[in-house]
N, CA, C and O atoms as a Tinker XYZ file with bonds, in Angstrom:
   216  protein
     1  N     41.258000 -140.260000   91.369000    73     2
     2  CA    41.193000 -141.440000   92.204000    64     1     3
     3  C     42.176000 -141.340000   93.367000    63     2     4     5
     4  O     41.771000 -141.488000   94.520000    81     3
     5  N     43.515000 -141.083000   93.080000    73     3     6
     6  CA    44.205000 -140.746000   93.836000    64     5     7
     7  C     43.941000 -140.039000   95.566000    63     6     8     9
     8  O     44.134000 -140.303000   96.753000    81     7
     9  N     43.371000 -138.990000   94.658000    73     7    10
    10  CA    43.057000 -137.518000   95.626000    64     9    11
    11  C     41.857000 -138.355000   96.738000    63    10    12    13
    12  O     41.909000 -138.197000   97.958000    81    11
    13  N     40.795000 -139.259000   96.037000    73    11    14
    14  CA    39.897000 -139.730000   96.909000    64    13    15
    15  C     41.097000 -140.865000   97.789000    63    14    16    17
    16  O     41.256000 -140.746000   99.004000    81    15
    17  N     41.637000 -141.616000   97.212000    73    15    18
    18  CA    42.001000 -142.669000   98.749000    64    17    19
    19  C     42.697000 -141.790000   99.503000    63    18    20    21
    20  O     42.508000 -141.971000  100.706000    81    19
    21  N     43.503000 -140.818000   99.214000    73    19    22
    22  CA    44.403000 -140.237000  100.306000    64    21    23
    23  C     43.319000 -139.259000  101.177000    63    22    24    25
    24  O     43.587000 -139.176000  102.376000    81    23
    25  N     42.217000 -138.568000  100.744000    73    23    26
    26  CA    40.740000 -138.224000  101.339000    64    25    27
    27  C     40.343000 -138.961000  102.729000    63    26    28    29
    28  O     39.906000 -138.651000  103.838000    81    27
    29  N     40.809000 -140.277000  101.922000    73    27    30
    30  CA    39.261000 -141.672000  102.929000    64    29    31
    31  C     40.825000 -141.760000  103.864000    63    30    32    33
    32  O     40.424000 -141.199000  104.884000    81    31
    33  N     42.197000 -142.071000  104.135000    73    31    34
    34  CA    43.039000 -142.232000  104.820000    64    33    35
    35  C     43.288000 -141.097000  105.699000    63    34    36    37
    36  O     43.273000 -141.101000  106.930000    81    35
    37  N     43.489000 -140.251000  105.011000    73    35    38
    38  CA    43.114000 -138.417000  105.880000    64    37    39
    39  C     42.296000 -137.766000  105.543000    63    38    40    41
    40  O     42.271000 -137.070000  104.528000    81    39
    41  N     41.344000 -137.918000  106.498000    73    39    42
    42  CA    40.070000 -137.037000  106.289000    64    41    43
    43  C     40.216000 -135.551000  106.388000    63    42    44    45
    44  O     39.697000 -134.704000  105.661000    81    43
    45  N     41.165000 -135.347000  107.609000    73    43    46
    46  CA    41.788000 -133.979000  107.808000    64    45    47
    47  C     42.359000 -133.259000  106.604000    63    46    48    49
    48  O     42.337000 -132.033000  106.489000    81    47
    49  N     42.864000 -134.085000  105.725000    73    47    50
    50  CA    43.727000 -133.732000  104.724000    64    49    51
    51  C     45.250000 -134.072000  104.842000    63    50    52    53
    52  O     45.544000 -133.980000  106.034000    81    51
    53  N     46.384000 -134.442000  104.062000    73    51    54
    54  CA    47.584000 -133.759000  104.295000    64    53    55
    55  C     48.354000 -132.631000  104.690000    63    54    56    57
    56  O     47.393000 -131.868000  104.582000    81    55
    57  N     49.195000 -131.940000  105.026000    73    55    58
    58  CA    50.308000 -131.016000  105.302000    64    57    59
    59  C     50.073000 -130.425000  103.558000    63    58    60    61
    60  O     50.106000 -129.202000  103.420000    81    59
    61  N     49.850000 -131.265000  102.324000    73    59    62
    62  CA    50.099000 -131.002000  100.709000    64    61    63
    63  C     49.155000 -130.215000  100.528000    63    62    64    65
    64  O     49.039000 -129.115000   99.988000    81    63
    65  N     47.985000 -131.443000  101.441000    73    63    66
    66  CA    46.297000 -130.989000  100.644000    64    65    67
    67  C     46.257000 -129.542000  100.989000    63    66    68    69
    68  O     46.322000 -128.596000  100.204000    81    67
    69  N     46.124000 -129.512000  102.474000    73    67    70
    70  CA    46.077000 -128.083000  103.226000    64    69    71
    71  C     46.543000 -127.148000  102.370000    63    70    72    73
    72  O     45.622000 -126.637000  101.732000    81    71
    73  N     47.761000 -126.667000  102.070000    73    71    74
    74  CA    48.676000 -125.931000  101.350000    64    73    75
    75  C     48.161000 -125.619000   99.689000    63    74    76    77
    76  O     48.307000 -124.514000   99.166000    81    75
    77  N     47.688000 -126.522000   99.154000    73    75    78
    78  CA    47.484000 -126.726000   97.482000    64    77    79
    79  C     46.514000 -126.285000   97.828000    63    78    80    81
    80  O     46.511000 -125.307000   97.081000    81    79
    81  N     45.117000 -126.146000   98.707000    73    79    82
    82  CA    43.446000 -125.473000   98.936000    64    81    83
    83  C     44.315000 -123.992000   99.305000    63    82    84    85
    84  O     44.558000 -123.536000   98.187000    81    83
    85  N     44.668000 -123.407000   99.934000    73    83    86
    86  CA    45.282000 -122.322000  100.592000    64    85    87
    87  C     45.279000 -121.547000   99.677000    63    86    88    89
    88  O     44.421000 -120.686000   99.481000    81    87
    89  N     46.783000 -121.891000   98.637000    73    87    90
    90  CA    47.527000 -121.318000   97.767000    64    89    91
    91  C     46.562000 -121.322000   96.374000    63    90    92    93
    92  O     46.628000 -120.432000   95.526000    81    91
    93  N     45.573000 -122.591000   96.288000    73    91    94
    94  CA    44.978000 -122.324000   95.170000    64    93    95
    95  C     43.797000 -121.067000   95.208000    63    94    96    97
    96  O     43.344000 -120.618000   94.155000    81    95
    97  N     43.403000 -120.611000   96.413000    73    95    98
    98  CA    42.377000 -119.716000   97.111000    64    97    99
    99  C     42.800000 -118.385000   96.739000    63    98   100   101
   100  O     42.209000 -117.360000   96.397000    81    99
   101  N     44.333000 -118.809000   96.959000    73    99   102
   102  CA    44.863000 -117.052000   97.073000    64   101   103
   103  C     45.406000 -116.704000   95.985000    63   102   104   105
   104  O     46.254000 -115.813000   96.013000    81   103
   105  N     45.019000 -117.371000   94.679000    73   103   106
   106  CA    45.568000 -117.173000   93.362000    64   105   107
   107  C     44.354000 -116.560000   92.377000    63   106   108   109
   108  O     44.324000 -116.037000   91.264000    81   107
   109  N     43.360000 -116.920000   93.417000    73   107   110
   110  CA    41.854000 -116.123000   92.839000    64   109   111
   111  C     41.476000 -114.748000   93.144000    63   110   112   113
   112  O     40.476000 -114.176000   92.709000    81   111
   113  N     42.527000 -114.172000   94.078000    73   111   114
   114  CA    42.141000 -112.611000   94.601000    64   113   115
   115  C     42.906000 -111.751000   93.222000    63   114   116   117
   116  O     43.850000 -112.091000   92.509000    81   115
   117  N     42.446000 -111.088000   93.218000    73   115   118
   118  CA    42.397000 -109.755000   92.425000    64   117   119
   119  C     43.937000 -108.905000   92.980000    63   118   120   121
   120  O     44.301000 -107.838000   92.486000    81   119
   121  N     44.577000 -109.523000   93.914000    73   119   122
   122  CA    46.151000 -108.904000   94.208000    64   121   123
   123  C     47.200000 -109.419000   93.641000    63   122   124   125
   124  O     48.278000 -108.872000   93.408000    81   123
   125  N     46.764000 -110.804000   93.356000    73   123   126
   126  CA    47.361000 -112.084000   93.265000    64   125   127
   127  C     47.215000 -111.896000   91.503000    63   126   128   129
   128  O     48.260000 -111.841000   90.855000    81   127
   129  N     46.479000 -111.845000   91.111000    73   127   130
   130  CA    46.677000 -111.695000   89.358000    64   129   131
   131  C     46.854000 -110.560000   89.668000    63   130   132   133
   132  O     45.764000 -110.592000   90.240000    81   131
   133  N     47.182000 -109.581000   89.841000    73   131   134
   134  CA    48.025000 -108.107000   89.167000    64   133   135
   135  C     49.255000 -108.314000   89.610000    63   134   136   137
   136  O     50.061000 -108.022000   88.727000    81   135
   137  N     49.842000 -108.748000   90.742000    73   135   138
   138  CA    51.271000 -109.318000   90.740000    64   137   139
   139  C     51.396000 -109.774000   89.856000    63   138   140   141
   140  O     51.794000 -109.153000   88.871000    81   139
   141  N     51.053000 -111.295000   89.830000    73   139   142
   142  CA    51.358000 -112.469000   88.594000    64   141   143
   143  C     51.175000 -111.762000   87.221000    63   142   144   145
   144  O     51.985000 -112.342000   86.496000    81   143
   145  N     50.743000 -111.120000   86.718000    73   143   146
   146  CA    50.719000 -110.197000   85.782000    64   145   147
   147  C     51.991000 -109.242000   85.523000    63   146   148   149
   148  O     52.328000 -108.834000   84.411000    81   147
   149  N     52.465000 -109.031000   86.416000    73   147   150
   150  CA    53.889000 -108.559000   86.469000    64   149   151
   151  C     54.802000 -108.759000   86.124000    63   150   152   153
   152  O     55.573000 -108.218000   85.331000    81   151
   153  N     54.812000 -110.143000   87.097000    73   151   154
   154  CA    56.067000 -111.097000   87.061000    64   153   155
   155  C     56.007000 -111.436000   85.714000    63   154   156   157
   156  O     57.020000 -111.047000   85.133000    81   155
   157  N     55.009000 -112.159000   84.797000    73   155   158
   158  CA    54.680000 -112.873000   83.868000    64   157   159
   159  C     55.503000 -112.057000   82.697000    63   158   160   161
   160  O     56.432000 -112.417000   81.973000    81   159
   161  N     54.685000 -110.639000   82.820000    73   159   162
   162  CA    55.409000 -109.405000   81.866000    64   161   163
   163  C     57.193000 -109.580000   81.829000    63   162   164   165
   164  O     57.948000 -109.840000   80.892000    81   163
   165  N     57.381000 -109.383000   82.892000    73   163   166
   166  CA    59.175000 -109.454000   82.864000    64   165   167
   167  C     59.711000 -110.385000   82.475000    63   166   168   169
   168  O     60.688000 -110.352000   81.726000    81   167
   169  N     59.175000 -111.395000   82.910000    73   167   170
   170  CA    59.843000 -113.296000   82.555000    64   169   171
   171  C     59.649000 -113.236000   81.019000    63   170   172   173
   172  O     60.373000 -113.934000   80.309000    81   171
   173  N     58.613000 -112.357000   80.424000    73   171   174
   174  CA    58.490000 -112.571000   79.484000    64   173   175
   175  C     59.342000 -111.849000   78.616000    63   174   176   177
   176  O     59.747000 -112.589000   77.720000    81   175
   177  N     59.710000 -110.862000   78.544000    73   175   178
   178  CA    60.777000 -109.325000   78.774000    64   177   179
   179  C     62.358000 -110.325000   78.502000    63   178   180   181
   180  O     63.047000 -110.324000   77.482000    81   179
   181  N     62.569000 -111.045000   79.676000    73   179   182
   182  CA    63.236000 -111.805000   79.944000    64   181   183
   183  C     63.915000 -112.571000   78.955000    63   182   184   185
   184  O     64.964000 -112.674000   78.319000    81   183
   185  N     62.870000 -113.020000   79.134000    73   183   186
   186  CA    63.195000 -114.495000   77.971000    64   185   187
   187  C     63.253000 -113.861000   76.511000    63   186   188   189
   188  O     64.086000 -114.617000   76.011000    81   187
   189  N     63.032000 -113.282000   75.860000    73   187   190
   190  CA    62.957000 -112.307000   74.556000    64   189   191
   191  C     64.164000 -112.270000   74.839000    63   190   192   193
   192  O     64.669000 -113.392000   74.810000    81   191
   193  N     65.079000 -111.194000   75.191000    73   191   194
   194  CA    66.282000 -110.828000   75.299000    64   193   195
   195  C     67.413000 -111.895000   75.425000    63   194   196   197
   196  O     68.438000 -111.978000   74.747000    81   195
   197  N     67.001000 -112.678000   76.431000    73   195   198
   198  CA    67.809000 -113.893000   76.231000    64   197   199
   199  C     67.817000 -114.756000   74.745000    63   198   200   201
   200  O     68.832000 -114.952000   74.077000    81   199
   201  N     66.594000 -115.170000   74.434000    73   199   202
   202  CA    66.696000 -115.623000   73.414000    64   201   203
   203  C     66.747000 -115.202000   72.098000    63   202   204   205
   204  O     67.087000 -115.927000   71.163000    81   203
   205  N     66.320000 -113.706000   71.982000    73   203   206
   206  CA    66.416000 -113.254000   70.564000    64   205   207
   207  C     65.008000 -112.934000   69.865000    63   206   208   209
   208  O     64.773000 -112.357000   68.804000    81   207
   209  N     64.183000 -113.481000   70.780000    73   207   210
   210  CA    63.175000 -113.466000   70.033000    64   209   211
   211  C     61.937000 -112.188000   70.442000    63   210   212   213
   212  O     61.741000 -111.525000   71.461000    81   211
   213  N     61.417000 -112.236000   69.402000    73   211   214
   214  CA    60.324000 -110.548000   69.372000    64   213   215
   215  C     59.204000 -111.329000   69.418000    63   214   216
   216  O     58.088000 -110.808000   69.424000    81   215
């Protein structure tokens, strides 16, 4: 509901909307999950060591 009144007030979109369509676009390429796949691995690496846990 939200997303529609701020729609009907900016049709253009927000500075938010713009950005959240963008970034959600570029999280669907095939570069973008083998990075994030990376990162995910280490954070995960990460956090094990920090916490102790296997």
């Amino acid at each position: 509901m939200t997303a529609q009144v701020a729609r009907v007030s900016n049709p253009e979109g927000t500075t938010a909307m713009w950005v959240r369509v963008r970034v959600r676009a570029a999280q669907q390429t095939p570069g973008w999950k083998t990075r994030y796949a990376v990162r995910s691995g280490v954070e995960g690496t990460v956090n094990e060591t920090v916490t102790g846990r296997r």
